[in-house]
ZADRENVO-773055 format. One record per residue (C-alpha): x, y, z; residue in three letters. Coordinates in steps of 0.25 Angstrom, whole numbers. Layout:
# residues N
> X | Y | Z | ala
...
//
This chain:
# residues 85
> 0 | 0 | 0 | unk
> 5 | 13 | -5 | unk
> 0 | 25 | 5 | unk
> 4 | 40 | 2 | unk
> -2 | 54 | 5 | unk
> -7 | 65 | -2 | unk
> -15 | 78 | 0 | unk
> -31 | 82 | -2 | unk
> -30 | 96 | -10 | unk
> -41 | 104 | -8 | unk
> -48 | 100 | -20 | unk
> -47 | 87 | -16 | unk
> -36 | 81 | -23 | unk
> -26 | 72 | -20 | unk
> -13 | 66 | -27 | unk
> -10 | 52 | -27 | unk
> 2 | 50 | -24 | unk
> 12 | 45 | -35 | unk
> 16 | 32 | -28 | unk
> 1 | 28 | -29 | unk
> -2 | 32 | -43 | unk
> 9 | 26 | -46 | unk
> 6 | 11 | -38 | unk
> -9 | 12 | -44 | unk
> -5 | 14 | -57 | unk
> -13 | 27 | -57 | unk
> -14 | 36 | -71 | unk
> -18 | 49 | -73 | unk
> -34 | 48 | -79 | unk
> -33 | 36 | -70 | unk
> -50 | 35 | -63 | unk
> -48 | 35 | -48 | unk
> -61 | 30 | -38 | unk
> -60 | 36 | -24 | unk
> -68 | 29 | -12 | unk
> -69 | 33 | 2 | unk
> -74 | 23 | 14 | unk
> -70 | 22 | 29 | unk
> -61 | 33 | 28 | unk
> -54 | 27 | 17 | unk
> -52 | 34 | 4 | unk
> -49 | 24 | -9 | unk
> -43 | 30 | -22 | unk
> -43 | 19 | -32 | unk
> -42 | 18 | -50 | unk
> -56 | 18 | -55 | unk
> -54 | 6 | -65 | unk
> -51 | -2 | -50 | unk
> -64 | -1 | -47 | unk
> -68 | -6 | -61 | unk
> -60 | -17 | -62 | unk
> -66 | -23 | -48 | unk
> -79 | -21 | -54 | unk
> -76 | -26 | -68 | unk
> -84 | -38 | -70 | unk
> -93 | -35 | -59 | unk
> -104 | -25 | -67 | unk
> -112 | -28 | -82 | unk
> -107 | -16 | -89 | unk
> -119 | -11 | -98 | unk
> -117 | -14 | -113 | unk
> -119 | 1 | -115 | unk
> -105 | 4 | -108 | unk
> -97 | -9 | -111 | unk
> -84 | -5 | -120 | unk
> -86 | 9 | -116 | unk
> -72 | 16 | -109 | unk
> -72 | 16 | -95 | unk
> -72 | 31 | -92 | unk
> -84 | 35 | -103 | unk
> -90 | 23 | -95 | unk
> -89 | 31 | -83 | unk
> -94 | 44 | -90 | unk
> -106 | 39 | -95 | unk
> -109 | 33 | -79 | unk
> -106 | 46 | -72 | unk
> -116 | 53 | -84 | unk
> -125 | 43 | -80 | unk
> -125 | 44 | -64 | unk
> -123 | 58 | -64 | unk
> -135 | 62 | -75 | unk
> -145 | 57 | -64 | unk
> -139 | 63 | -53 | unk
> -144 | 73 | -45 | unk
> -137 | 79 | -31 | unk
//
């Protein structure tokens, strides 16, 4: 387990340290998924989360061969055109 430091900015931005960019094998454009629970905070690559769930979910024929990311566009369009606050 690599563990290192870094600083909240005001805008609520943080560096990840090189070391760990480095041992995740982290790119720049790279999707990250951020979780909190029990007073833990978890950063982890998006495309994780998919490969666990890969397998697990009938992807509609409507999105199958589409790109990942215009995947994710058309969802968010979707949630968000219903979405009231």
């Amino acid at each position: 387990m690599i563990t290192q430091s870094g600083t909240l900015t005001s805008k609520g931005q943080v560096t990840i340290p090189a070391q760990i960019i480095k041992s995740a094998n982290l790119k720049k454009g790279h999707k990250l998924s951020f979780s909190f629970e029990n007073g833990i905070i978890k950063i982890e690559p998006t495309i994780n989360i998919v490969r666990r769930v890969a397998g697990s979910l009938v992807l509609p024929k409507k999105y199958q061969n589409m790109d990942l990311d215009k995947l994710i566009q058309i969802a968010k369009e979707e949630h968000f055109a219903n979405y009231t606050p």
